[in-house]
PQR file of N, CA, C, O and H, with PARSE charges and radii, in Angstrom:
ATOM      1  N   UNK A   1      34.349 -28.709  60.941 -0.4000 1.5000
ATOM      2  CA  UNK A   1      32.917 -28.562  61.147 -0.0000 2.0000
ATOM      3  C   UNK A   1      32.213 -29.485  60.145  0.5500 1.7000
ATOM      4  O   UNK A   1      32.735 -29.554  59.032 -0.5500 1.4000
ATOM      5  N   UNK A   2      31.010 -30.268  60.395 -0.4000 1.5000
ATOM      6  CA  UNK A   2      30.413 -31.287  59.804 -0.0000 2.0000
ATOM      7  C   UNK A   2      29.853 -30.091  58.448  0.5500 1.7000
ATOM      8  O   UNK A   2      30.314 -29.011  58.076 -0.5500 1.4000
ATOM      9  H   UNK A   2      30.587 -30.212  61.299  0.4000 1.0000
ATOM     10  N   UNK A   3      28.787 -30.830  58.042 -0.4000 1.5000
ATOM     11  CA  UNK A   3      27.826 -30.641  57.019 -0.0000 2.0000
ATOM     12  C   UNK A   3      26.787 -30.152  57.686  0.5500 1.7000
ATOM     13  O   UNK A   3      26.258 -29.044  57.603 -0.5500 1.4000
ATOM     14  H   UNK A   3      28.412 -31.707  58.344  0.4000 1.0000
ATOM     15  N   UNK A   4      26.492 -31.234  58.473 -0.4000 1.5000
ATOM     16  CA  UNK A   4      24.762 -30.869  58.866 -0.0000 2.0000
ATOM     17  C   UNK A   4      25.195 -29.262  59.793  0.5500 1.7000
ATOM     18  O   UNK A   4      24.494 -28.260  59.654 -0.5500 1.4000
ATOM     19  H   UNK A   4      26.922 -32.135  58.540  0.4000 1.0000
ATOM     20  N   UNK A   5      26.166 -29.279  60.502 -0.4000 1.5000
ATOM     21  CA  UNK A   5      26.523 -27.900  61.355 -0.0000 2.0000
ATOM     22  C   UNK A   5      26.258 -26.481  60.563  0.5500 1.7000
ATOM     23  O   UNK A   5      25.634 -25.456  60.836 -0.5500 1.4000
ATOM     24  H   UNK A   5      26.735 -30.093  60.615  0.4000 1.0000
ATOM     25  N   UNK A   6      27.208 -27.027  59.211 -0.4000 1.5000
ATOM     26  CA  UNK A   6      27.018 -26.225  58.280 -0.0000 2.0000
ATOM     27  C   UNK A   6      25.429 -25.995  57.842  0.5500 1.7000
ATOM     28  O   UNK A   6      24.973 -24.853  57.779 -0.5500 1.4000
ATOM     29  H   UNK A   6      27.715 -27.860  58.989  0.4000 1.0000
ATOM     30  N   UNK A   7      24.936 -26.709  57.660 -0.4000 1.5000
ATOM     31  CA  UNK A   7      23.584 -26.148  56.745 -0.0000 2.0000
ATOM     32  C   UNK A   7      22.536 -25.761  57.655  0.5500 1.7000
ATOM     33  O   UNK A   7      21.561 -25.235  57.119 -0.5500 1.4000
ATOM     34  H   UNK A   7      25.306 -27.637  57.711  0.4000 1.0000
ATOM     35  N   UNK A   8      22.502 -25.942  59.282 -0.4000 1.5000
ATOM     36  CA  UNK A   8      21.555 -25.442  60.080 -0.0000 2.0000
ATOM     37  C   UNK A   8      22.109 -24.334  60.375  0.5500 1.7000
ATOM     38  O   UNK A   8      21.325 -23.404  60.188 -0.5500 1.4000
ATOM     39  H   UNK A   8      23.294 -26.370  59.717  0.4000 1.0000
ATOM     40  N   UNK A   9      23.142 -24.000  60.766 -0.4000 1.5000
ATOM     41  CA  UNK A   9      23.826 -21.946  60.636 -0.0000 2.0000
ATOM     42  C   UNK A   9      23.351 -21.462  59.837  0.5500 1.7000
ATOM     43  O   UNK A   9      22.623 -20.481  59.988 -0.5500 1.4000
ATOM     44  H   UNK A   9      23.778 -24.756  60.919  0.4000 1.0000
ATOM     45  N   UNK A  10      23.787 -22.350  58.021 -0.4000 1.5000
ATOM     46  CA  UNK A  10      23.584 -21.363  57.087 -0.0000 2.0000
ATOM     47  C   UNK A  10      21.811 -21.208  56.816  0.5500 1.7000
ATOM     48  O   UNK A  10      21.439 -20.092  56.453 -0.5500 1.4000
ATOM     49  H   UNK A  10      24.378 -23.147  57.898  0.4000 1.0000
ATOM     50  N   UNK A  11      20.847 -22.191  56.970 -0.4000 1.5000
ATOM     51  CA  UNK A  11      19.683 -21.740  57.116 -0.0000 2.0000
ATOM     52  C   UNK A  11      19.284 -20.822  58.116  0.5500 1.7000
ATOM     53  O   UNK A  11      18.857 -19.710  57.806 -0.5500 1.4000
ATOM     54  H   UNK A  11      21.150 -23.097  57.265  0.4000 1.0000
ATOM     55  N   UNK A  12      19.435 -21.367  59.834 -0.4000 1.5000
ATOM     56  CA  UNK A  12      19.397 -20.332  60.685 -0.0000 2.0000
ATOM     57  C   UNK A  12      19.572 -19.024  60.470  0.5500 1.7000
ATOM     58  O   UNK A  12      18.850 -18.243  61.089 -0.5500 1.4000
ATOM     59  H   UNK A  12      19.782 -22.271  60.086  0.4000 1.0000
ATOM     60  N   UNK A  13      20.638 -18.483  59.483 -0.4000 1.5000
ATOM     61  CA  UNK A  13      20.679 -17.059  59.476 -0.0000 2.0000
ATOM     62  C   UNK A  13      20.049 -16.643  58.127  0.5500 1.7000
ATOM     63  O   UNK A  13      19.559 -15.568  57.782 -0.5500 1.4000
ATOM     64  H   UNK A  13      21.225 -19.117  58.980  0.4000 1.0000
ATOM     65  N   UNK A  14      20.182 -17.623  57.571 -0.4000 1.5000
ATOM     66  CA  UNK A  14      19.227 -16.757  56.055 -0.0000 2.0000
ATOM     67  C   UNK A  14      17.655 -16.323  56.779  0.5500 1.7000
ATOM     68  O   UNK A  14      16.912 -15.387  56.483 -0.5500 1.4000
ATOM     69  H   UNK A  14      20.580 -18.496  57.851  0.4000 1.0000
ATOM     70  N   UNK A  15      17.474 -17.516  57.948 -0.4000 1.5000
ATOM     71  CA  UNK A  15      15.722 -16.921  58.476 -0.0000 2.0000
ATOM     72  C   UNK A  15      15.822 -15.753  59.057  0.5500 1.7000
ATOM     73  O   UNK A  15      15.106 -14.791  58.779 -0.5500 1.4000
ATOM     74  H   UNK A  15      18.077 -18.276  58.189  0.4000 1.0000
ATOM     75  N   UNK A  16      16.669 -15.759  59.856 -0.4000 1.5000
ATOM     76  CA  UNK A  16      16.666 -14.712  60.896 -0.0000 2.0000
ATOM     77  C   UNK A  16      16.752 -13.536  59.991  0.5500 1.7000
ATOM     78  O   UNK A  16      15.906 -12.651  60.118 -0.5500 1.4000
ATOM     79  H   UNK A  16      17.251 -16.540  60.082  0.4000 1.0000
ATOM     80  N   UNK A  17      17.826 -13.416  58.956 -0.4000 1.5000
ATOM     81  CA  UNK A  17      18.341 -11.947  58.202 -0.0000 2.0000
ATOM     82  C   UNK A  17      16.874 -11.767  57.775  0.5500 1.7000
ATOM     83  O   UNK A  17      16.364 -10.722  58.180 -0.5500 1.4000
ATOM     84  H   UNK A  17      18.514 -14.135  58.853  0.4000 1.0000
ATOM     85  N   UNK A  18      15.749 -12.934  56.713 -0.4000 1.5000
ATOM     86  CA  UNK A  18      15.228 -12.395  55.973 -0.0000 2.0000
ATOM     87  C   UNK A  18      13.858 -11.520  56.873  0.5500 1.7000
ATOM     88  O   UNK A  18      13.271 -10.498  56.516 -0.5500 1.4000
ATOM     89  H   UNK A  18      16.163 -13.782  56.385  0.4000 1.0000
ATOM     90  N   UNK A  19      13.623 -12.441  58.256 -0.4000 1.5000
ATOM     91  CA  UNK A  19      12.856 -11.742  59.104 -0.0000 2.0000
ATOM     92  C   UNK A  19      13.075 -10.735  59.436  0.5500 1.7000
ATOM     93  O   UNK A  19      12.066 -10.090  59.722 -0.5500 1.4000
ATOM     94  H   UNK A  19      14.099 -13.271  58.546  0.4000 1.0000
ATOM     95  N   UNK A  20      14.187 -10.132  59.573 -0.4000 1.5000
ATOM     96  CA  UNK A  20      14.949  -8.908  59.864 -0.0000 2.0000
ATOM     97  C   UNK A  20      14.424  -7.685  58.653  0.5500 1.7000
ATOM     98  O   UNK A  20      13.911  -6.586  58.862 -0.5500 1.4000
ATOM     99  H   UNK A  20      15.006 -10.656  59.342  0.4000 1.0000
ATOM    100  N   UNK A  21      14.704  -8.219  57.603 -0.4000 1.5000
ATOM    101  CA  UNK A  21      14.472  -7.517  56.054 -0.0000 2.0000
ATOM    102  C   UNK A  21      13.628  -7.482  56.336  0.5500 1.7000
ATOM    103  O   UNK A  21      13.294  -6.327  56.598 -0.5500 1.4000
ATOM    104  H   UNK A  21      15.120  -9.112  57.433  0.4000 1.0000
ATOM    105  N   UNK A  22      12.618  -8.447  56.539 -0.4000 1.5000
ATOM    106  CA  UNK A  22      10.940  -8.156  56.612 -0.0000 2.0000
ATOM    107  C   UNK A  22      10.477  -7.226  56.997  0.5500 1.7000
ATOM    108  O   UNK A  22       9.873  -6.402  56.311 -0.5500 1.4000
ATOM    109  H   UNK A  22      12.889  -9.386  56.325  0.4000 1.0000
ATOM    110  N   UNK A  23      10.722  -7.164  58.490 -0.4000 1.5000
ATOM    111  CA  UNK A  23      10.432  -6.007  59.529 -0.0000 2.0000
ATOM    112  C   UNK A  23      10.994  -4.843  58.965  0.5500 1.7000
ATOM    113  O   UNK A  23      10.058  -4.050  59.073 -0.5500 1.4000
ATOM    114  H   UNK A  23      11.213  -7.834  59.047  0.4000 1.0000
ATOM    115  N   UNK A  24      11.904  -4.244  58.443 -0.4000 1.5000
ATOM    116  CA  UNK A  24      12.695  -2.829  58.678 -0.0000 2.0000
ATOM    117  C   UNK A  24      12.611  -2.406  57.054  0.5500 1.7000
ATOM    118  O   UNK A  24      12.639  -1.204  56.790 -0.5500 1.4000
ATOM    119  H   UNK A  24      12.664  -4.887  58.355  0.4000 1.0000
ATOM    120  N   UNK A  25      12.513  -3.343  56.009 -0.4000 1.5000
ATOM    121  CA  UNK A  25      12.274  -3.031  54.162 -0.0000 2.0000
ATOM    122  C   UNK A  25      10.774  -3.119  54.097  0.5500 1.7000
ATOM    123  O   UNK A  25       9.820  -2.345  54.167 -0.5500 1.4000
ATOM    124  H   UNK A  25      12.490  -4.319  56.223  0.4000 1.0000
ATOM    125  N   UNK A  26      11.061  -4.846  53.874 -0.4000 1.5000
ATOM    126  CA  UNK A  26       9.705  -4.633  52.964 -0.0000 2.0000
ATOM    127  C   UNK A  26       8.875  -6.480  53.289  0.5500 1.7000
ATOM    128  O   UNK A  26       9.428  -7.464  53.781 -0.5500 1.4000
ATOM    129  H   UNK A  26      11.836  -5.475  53.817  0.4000 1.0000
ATOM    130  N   UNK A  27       7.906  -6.386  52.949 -0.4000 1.5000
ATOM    131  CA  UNK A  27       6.905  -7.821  53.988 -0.0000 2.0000
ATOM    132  C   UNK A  27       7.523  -8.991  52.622  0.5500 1.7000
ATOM    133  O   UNK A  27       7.253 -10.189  52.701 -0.5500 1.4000
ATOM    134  H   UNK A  27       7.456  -5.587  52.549  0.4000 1.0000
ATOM    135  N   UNK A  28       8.140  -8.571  51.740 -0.4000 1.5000
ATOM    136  CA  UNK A  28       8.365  -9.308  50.606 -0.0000 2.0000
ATOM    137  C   UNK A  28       9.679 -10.566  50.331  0.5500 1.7000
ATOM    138  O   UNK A  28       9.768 -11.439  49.467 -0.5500 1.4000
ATOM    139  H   UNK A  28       8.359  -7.598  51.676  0.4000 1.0000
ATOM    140  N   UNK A  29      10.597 -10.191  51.484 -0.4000 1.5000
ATOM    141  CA  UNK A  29      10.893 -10.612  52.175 -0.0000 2.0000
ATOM    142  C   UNK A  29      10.864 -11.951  52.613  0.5500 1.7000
ATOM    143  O   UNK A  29      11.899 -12.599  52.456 -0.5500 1.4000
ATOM    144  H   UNK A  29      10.525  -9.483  52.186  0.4000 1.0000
ATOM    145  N   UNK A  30       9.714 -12.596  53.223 -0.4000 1.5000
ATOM    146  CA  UNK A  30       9.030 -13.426  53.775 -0.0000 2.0000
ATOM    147  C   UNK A  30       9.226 -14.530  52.881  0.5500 1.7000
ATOM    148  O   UNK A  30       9.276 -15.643  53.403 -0.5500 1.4000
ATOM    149  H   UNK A  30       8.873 -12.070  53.350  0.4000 1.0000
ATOM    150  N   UNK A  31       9.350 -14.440  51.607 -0.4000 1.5000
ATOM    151  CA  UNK A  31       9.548 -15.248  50.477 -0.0000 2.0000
ATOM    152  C   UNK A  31      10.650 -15.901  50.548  0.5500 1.7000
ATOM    153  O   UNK A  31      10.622 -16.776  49.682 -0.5500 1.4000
ATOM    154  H   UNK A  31       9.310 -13.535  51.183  0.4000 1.0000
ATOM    155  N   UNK A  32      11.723 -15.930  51.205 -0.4000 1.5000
ATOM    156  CA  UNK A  32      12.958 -15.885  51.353 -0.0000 2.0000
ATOM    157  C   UNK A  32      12.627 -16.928  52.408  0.5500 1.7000
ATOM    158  O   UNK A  32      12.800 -18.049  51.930 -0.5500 1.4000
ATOM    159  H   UNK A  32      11.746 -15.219  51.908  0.4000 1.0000
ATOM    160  N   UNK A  33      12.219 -16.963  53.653 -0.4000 1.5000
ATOM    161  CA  UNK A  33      11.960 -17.112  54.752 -0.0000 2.0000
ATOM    162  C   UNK A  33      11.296 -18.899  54.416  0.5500 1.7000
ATOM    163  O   UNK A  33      11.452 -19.978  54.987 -0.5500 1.4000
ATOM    164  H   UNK A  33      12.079 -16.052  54.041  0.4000 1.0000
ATOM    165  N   UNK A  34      10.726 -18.559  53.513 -0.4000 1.5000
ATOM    166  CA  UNK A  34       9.188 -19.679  53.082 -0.0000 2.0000
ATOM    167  C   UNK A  34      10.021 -20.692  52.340  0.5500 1.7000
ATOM    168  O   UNK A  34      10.087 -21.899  52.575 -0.5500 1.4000
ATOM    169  H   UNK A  34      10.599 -17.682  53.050  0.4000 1.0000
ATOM    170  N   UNK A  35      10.523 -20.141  51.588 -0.4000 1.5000
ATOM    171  CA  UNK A  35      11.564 -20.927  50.859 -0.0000 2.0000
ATOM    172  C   UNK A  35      12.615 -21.553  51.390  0.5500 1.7000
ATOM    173  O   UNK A  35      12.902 -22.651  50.913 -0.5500 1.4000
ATOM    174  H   UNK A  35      10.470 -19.161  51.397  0.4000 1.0000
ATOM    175  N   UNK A  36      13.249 -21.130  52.247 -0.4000 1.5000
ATOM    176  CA  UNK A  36      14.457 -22.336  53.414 -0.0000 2.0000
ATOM    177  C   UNK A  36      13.560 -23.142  54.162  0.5500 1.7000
ATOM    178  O   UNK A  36      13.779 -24.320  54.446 -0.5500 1.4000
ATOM    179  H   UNK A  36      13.016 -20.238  52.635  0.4000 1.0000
ATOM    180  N   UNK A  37      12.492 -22.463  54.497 -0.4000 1.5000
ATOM    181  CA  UNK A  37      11.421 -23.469  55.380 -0.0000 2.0000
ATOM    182  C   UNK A  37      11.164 -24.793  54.734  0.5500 1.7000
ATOM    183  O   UNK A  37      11.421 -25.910  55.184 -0.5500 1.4000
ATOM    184  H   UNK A  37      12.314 -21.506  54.266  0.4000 1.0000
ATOM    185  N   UNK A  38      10.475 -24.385  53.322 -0.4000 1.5000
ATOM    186  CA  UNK A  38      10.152 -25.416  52.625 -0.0000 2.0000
ATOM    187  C   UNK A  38      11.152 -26.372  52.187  0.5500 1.7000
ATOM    188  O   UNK A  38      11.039 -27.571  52.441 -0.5500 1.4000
ATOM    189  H   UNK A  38      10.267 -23.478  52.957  0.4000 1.0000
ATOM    190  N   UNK A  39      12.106 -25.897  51.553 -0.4000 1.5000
ATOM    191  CA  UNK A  39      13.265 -26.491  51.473 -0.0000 2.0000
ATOM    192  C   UNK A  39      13.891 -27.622  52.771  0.5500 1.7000
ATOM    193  O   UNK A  39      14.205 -28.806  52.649 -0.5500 1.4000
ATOM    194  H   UNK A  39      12.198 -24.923  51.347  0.4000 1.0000
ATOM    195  N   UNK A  40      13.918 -26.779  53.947 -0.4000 1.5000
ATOM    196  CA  UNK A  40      14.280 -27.976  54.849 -0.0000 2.0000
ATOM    197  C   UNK A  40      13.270 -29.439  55.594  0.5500 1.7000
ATOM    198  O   UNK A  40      13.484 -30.404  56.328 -0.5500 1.4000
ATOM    199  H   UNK A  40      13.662 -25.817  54.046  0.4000 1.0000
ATOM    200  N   UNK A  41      11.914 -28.717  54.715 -0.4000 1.5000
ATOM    201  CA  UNK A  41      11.041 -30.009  54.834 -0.0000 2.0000
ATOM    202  C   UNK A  41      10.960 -31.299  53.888  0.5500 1.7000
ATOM    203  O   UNK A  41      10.663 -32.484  54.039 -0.5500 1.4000
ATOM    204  H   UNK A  41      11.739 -27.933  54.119  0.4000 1.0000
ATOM    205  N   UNK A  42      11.357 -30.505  52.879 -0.4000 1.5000
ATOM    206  CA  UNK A  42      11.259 -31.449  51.399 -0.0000 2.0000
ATOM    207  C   UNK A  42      12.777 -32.401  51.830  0.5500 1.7000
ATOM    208  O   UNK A  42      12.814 -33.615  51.633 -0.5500 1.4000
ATOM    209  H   UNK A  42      11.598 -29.542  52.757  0.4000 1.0000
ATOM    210  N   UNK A  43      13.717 -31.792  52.306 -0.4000 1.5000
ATOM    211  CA  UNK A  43      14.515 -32.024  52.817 -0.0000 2.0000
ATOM    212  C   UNK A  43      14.782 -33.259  53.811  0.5500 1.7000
ATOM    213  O   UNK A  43      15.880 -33.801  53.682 -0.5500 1.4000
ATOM    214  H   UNK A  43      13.687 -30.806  52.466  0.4000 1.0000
ATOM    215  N   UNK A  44      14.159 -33.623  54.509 -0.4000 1.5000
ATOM    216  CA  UNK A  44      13.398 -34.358  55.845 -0.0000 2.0000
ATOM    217  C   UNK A  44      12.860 -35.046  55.328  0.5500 1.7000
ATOM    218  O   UNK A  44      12.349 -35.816  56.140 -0.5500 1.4000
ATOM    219  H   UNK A  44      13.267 -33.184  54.613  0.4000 1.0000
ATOM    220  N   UNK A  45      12.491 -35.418  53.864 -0.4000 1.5000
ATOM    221  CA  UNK A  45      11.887 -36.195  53.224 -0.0000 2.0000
ATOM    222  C   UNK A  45      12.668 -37.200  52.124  0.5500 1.7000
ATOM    223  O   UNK A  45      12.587 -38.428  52.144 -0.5500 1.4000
ATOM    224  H   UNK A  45      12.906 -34.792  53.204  0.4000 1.0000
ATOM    225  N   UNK A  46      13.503 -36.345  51.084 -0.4000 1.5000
ATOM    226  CA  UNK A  46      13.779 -37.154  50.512 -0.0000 2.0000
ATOM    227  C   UNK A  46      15.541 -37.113  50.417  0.5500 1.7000
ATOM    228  O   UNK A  46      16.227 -37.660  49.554 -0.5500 1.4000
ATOM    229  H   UNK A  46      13.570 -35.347  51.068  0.4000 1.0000
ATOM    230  N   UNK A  47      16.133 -36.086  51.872 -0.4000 1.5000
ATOM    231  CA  UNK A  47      17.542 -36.556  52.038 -0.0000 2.0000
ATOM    232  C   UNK A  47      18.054 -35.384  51.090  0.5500 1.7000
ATOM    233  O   UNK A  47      19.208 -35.004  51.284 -0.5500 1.4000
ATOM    234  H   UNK A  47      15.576 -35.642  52.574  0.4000 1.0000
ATOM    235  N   UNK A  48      17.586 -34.999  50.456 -0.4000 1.5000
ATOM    236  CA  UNK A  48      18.634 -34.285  49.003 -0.0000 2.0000
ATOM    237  C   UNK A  48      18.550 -32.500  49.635  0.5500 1.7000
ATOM    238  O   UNK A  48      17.514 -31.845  49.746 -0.5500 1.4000
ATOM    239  H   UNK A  48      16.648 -35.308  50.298  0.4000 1.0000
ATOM    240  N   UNK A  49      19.718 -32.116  49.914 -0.4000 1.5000
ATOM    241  CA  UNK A  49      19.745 -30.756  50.308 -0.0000 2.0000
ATOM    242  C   UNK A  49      21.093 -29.859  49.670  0.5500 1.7000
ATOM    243  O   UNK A  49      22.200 -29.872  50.207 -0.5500 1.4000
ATOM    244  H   UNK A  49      20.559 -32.648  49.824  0.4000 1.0000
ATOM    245  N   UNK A  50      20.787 -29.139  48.510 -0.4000 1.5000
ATOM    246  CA  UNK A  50      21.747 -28.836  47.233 -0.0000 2.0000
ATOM    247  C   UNK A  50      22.523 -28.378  47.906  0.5500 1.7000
ATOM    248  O   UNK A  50      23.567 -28.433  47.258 -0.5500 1.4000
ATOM    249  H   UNK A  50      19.887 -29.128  48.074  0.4000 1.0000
ATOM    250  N   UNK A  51      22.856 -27.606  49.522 -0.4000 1.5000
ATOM    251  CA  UNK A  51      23.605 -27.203  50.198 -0.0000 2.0000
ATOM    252  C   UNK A  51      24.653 -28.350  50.624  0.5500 1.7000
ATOM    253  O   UNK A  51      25.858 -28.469  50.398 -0.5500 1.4000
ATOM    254  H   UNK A  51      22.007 -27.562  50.049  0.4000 1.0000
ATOM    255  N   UNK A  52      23.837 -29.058  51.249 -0.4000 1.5000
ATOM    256  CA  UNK A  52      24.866 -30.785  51.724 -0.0000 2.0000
ATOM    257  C   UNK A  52      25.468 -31.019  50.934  0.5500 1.7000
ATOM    258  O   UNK A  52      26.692 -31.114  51.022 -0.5500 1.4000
ATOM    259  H   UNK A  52      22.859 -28.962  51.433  0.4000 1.0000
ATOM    260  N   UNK A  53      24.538 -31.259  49.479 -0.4000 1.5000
ATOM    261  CA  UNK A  53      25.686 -31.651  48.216 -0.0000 2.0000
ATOM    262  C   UNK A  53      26.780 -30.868  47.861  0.5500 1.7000
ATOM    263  O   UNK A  53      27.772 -31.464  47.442 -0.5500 1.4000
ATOM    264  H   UNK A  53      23.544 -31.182  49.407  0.4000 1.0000
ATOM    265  N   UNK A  54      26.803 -29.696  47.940 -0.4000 1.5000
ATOM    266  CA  UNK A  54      27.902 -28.765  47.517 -0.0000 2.0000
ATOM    267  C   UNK A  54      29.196 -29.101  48.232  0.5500 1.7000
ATOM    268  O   UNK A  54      30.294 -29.480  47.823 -0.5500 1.4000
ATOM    269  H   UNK A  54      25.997 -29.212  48.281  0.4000 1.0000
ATOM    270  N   UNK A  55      28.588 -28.774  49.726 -0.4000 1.5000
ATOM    271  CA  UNK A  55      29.586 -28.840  50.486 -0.0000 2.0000
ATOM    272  C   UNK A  55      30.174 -30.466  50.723  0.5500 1.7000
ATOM    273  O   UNK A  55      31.187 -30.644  51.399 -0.5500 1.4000
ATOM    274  H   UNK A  55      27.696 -28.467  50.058  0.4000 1.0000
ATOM    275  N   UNK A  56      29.614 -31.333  50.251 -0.4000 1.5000
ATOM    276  CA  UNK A  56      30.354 -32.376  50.157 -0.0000 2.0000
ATOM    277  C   UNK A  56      31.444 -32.896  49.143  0.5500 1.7000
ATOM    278  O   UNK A  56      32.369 -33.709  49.158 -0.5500 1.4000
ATOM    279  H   UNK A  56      28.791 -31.188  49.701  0.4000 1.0000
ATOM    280  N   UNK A  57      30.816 -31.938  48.178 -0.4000 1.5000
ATOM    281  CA  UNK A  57      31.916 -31.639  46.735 -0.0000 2.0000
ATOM    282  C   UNK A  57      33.010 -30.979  46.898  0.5500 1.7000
ATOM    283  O   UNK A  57      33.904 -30.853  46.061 -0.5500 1.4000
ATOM    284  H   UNK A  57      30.065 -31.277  48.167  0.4000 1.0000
ATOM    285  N   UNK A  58      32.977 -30.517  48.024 -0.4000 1.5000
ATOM    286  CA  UNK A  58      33.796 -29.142  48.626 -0.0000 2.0000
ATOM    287  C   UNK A  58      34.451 -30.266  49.533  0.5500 1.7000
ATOM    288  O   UNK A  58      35.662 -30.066  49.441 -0.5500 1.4000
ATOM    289  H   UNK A  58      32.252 -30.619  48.704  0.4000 1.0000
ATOM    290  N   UNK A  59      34.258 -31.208  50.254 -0.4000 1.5000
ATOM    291  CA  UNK A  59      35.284 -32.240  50.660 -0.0000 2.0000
ATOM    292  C   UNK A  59      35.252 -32.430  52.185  0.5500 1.7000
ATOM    293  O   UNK A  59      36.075 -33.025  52.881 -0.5500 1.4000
ATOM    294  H   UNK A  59      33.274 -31.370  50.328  0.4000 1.0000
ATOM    295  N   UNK A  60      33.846 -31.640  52.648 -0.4000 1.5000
ATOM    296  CA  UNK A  60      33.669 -31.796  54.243 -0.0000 2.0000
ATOM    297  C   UNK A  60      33.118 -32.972  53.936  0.5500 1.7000
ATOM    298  O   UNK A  60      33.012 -33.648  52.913 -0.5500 1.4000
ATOM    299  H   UNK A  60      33.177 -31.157  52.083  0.4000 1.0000
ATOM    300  N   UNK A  61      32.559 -33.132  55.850 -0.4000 1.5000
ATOM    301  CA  UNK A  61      32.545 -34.738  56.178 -0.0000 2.0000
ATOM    302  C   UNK A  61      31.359 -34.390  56.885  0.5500 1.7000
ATOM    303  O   UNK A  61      31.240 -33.332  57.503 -0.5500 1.4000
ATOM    304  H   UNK A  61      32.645 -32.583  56.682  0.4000 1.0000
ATOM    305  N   UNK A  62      30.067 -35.677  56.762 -0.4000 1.5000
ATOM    306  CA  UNK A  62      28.900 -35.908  57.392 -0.0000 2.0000
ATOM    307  C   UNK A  62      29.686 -36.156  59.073  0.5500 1.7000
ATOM    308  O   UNK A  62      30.876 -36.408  59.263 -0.5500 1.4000
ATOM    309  H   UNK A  62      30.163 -36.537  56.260  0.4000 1.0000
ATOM    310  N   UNK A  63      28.918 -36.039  59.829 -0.4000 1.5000
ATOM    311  CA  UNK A  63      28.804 -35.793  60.974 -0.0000 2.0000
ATOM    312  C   UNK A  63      27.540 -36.247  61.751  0.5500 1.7000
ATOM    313  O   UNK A  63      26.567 -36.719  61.162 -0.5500 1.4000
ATOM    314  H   UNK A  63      27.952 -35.834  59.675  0.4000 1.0000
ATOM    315  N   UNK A  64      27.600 -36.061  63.327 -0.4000 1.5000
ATOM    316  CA  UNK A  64      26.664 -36.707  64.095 -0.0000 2.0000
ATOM    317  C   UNK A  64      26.230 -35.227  64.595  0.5500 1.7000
ATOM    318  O   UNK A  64      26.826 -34.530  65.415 -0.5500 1.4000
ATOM    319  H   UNK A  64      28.390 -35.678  63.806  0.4000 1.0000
ATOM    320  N   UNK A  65      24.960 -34.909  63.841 -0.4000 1.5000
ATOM    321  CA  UNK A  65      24.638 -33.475  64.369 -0.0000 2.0000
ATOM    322  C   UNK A  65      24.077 -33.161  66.013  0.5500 1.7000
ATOM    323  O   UNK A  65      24.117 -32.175  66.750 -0.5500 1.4000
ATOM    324  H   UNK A  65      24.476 -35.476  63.174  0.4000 1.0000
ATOM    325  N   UNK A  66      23.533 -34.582  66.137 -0.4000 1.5000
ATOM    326  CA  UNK A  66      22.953 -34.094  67.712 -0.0000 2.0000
ATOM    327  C   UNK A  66      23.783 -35.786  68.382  0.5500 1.7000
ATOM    328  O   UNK A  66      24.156 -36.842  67.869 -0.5500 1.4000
ATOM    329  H   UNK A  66      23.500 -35.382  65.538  0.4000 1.0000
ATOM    330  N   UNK A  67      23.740 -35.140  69.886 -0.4000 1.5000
ATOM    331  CA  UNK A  67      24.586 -36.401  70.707 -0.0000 2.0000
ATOM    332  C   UNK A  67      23.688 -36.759  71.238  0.5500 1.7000
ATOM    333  O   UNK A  67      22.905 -35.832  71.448 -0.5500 1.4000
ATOM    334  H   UNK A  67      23.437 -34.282  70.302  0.4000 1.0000
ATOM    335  N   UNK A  68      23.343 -37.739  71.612 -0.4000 1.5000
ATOM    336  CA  UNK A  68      21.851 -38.899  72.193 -0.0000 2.0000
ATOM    337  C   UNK A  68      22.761 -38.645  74.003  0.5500 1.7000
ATOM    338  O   UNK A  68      22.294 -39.180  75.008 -0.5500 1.4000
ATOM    339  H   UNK A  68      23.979 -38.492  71.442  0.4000 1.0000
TER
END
């Protein structure tokens, strides 16, 4: 499995769980939510995503996330 595969799952579900938390705990939550958001914009910007980096330290391989 690539990188980029990896880090849109692992964001995808941190949103979904923390929306989940939101609804059924507590609205505080949302913070969680705001923060991968933001993160994957800053992201879109200047390339650097501490997740990508890890897992590239970790010895996976960039990938072609979407097929044209």
């Amino acid at each position: 499995m690539t990188i980029e595969k990896i880090v849109f799952r692992v964001a995808g579900s941190i949103i979904l769980v923390s929306v989940l938390l939101a609804a059924v705990h507590s609205k505080g939550w949302l913070f969680l939510t705001a923060f991968v958001g933001a993160n994957m914009i800053q992201a879109s910007f200047t390339g650097l995503c501490p997740l990508a980096m890890l897992l590239e330290k970790m010895g996976k391989k960039y990938g072609s996330a979407f097929k044209n």
